[in-house]
C-alpha positions, 0 to 999 in steps of 0.5 A: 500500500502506498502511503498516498492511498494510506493517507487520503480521506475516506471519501476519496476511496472506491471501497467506501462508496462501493459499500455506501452502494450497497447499504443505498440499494438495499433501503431503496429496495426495502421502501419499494417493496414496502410500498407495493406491499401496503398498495395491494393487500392480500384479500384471502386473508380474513380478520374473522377467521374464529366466528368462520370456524365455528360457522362451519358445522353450521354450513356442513348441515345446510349441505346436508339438507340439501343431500336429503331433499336431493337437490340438483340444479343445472344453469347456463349463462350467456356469454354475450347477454349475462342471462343466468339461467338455472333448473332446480330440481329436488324435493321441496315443499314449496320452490322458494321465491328467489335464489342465490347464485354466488361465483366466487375467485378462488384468488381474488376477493374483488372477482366475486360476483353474488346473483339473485335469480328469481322464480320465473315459471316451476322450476326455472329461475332466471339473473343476470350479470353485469361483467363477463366471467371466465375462469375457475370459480367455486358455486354456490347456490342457497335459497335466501329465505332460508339461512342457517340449519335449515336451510339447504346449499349447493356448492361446487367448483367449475370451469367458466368459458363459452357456452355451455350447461353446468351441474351442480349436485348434493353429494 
């Protein structure tokens, strides 16, 4: 070593700016990825995850009531109009007034779409959507009149896209 490196200021020195680089990067780094995490929040997480869990026996028997009446439902929606149309077969005292039809994203909270379709003629129920829906969602269909245990409900996990009739049964 040289005695004119040896006595320059540290500021004078690559090595010292090289590591003030690095430090620099690191807390640019660290203020962006802070931001974006503070911008887009995770929407599958839920606050109310307790009174969930305990809802879920709950849930469990509206399955189960719709397995004992031997609910099915078979729907179609229109890729051009957004007209839901749904048969609804199982049995029933009376066939409730409305239904409804929830799509809900298994990724994205805002994706969610709920539609009530009403009674139309024995057992046809009709809706309709606002936006176009593609993609993977989870289904379920519930009469609104009827929460709790006793009530019934379908659920099911389908493949949305074109033109086509979709099934939903109690197993």
């Amino acid at each position: 070593m040289t005695d004119d490196a040896a006595s320059s200021p540290w500021y004078k020195q690559i090595w010292a700016w090289f590591v003030i680089a690095i430090l620099a990067f690191a807390v640019f780094i660290g203020v962006g990825l802070l931001l974006v995490a503070t911008m887009n929040p995770d929407s599958l997480v839920r606050d109310n995850y307790y009174s969930e869990g305990k809802a879920i026996n709950m849930t469990l028997d509206r399955d189960h009531n719709a397995r004992d009446l031997g609910m099915a439902a078979a729907f179609s929606i229109d890729e051009v109009t957004g007209d839901i149309s749904l048969q609804l077969d199982g049995q029933l005292s009376a066939l409730p007034r409305s239904l409804t039809l929830d799509l809900i994203s298994p990724t994205h909270a805002s994706r969610d779409r709920s539609v009530t379709l009403r009674h139309i003629s024995s057992s046809t129920y009709t809706g309709q959507l606002e936006n176009r829906i593609e993609g993977r969602r989870y289904i379920e269909l519930n009469d609104p009149d009827k929460p709790g245990e006793d009530g019934w409900r379908l659920t099911g996990e389908l493949q949305l896209g074109g033109s086509q009739r979709y099934q939903l049964s109690a197993h």
